[in-house]
C-alpha positions in Angstrom: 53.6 184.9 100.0 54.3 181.5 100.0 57.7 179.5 101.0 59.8 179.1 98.0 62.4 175.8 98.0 63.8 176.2 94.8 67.8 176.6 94.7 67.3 175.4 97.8 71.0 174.3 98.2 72.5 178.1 98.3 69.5 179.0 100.4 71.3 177.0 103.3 74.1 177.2 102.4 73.5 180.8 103.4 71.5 180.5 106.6 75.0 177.9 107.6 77.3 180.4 106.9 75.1 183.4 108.2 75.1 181.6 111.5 78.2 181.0 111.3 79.2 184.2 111.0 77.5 185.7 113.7 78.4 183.1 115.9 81.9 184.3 115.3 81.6 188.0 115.8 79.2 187.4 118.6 82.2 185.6 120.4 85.3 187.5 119.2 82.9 190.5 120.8 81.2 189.2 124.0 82.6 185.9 124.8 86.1 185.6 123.7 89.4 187.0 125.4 89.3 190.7 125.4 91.7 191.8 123.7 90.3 189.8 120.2 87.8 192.1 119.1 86.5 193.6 115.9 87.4 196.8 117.1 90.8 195.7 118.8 92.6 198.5 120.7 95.6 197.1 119.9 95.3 197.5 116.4 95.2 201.8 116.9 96.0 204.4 113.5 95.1 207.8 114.3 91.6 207.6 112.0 90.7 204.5 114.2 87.0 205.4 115.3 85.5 205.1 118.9 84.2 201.8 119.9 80.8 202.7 119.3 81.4 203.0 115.8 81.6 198.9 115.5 78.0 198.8 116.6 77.4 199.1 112.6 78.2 195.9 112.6 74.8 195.0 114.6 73.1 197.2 112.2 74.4 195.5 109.6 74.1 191.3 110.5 70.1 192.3 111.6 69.6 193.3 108.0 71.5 190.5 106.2 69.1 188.5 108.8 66.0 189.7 107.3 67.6 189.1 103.7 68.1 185.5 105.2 64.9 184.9 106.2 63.4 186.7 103.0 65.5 184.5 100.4 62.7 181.4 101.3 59.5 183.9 99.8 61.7 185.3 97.1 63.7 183.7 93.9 65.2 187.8 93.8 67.5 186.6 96.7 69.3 183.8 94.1 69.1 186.2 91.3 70.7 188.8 92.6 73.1 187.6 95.5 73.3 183.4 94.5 76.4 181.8 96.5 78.2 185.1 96.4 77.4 185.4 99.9 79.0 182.7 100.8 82.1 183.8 98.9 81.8 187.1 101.4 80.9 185.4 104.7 84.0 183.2 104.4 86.4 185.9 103.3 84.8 188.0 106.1 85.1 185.7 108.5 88.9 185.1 107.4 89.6 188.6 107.5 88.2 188.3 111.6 90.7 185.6 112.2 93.6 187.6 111.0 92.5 190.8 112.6 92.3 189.5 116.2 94.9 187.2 115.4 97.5 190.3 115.1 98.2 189.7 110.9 97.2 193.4 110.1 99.1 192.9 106.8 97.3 189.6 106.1 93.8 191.0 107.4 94.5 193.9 104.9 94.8 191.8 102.0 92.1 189.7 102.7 89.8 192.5 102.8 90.7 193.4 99.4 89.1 190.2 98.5 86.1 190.9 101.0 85.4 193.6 99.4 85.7 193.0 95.8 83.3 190.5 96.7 80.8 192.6 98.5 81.0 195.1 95.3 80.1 192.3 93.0 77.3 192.3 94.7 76.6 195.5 95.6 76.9 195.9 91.6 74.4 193.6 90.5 72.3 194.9 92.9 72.7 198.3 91.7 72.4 197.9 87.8 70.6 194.6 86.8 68.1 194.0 89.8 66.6 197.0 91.0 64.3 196.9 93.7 60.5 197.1 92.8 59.0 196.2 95.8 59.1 197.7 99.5 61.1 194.0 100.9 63.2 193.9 98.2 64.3 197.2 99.0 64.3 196.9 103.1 65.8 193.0 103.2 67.9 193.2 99.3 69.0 196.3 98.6 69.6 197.9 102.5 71.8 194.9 104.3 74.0 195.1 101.2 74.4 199.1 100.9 75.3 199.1 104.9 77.7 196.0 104.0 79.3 197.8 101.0 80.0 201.1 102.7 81.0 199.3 106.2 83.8 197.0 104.5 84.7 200.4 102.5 85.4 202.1 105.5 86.9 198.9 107.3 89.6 198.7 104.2 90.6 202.2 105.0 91.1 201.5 108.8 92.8 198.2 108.7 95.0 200.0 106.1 96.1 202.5 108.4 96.5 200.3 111.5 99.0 197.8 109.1 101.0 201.0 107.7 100.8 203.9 109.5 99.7 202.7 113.7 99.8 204.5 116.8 103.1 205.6 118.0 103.9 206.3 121.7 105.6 209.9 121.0 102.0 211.0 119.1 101.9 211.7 115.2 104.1 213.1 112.8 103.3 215.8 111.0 103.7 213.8 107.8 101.1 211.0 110.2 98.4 213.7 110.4 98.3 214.8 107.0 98.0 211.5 105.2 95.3 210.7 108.3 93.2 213.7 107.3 93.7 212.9 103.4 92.4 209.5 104.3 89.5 210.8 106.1 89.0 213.4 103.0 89.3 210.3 100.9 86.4 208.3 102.8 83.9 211.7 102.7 84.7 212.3 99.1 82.8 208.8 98.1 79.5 210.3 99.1 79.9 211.8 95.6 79.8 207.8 94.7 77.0 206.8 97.0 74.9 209.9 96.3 75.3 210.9 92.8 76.5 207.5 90.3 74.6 204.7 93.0 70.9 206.0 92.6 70.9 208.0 95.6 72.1 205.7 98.5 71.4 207.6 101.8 72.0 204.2 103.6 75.7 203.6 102.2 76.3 207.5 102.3 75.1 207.5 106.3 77.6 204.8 107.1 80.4 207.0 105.7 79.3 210.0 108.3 78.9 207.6 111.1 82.5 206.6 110.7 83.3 210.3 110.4 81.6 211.2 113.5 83.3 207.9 115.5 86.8 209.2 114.8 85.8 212.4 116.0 84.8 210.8 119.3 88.1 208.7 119.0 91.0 211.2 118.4 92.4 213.6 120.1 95.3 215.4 117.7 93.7 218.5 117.1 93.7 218.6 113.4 92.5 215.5 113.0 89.9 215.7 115.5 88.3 218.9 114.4 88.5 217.8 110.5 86.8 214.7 111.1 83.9 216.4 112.7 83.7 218.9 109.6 83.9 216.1 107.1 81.7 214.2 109.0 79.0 216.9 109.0 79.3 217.8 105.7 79.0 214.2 104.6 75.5 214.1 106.4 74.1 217.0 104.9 75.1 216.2 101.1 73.4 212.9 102.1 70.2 214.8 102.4 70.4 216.0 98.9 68.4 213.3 97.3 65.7 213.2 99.8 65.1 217.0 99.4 64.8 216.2 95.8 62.4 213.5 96.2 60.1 215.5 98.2 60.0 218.1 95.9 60.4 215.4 92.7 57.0 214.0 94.3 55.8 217.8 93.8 56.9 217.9 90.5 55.6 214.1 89.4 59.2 213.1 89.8 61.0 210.9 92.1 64.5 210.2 93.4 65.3 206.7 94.8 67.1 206.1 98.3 68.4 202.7 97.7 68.3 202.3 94.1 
């Protein structure tokens, strides 16, 4: 497959901004002052996840990597994504700065943006370039349905840290049950990922990783032991298509993981 240069500017405008990026996290994680973090401790609600949780975020640069790299052999990149990823790098990284930087309100809002953004994309993706080929689906189609669900899940938690955060006495009653609808409200989008997005097992699996990390994270009762029920039923609906698939392939039928 030979190196493509055409729309060359937006290719590198991409790689800039992809390093970029990663630069950025890779310093507000490992080499900046500890407290200014993606996954700051100060910035606490009770459906914060575990630390661990924010290794998705590892998961999820490798992948927009490999779409990086892949944009050069294929015009689908440009099709599909053009300069809106440089519209979502910037927000994201803006969204960073105001999250470390203590704005919880700000970084909320700006998220909104971040993700509207990311959906655009995640859209197109979905309904006017569907993948036909084994890298379109693994470096296309995969970085953006781990981005989609990620920034999702990091609306809901930056939510709850800017409007309902830690207190020092422990949660209200009326804290617990809006946690636990929020939590409800984050598995209930499987239905989305599963059933009206072609069968996304990768966006889905983000949602019960979350699940599982505020499990690990919290220790009120109610919200501890619902999180690990949500979280396990989110990851066996997410097996729903592939069950299908194996017998679809039975039946001459198929069902699509990524869309």
């Amino acid at each position: 497959m030979p190196i493509s240069f055409e729309h060359w500017p937006s290719k590198v405008a991409n790689v800039l901004v992809y390093v970029t990026l990663l630069s950025g996290n890779l310093y507000s994680t490992f080499g900046g002052p500890e407290q200014d973090t993606p996954d700051d401790s100060k910035h606490q609600s009770y459906i914060s996840p575990a630390a661990f949780t924010f290794l998705i975020w590892t998961l999820v640069y490798f992948m927009l990597g490999g779409m990086i790299v892949y944009q050069w052999f294929s015009n689908k990149v440009h099709q599909a994504v053009g300069w809106h990823f440089v519209i979502v790098s910037v927000l994201n990284a803006i969204w960073l700065a105001l999250w470390t930087g203590d704005h919880e309100i700000l970084a909320f809002i700006t998220l909104i943006f971040t993700s509207g953004a990311v959906s655009f994309v995640y859209y197109r993706l979905k309904e006017l370039h569907a993948a036909e080929t084994i890298p379109e689906t693994l470096f296309l189609h995969l970085p953006f349905s781990l981005y989609h669900a990620w920034i999702f899940v990091l609306l809901v938690v930056n939510g709850f840290a800017a409007f309902s955060p830690v207190k020092e006495d422990g949660p209200s009653t009326f804290q617990v049950i809006i946690a636990i609808a929020g939590l409800a409200f984050v598995a209930s989008t499987v239905v989305g990922y599963i059933e009206y997005k072609k069968g996304d097992v990768a966006g889905a699996l983000v949602l019960a990783w979350y699940l599982f990390g505020v499990f690990a994270q919290q220790e009120e009762t109610y919200i501890h032991w619902s999180s690990l029920g949500l979280g396990i039923a989110v990851a066996v609906y997410t097996l729903k298509p592939i069950v299908f698939g194996l017998f679809g392939r039975r039946t001459g039928e198929s069902a699509p993981l990524l869309g």
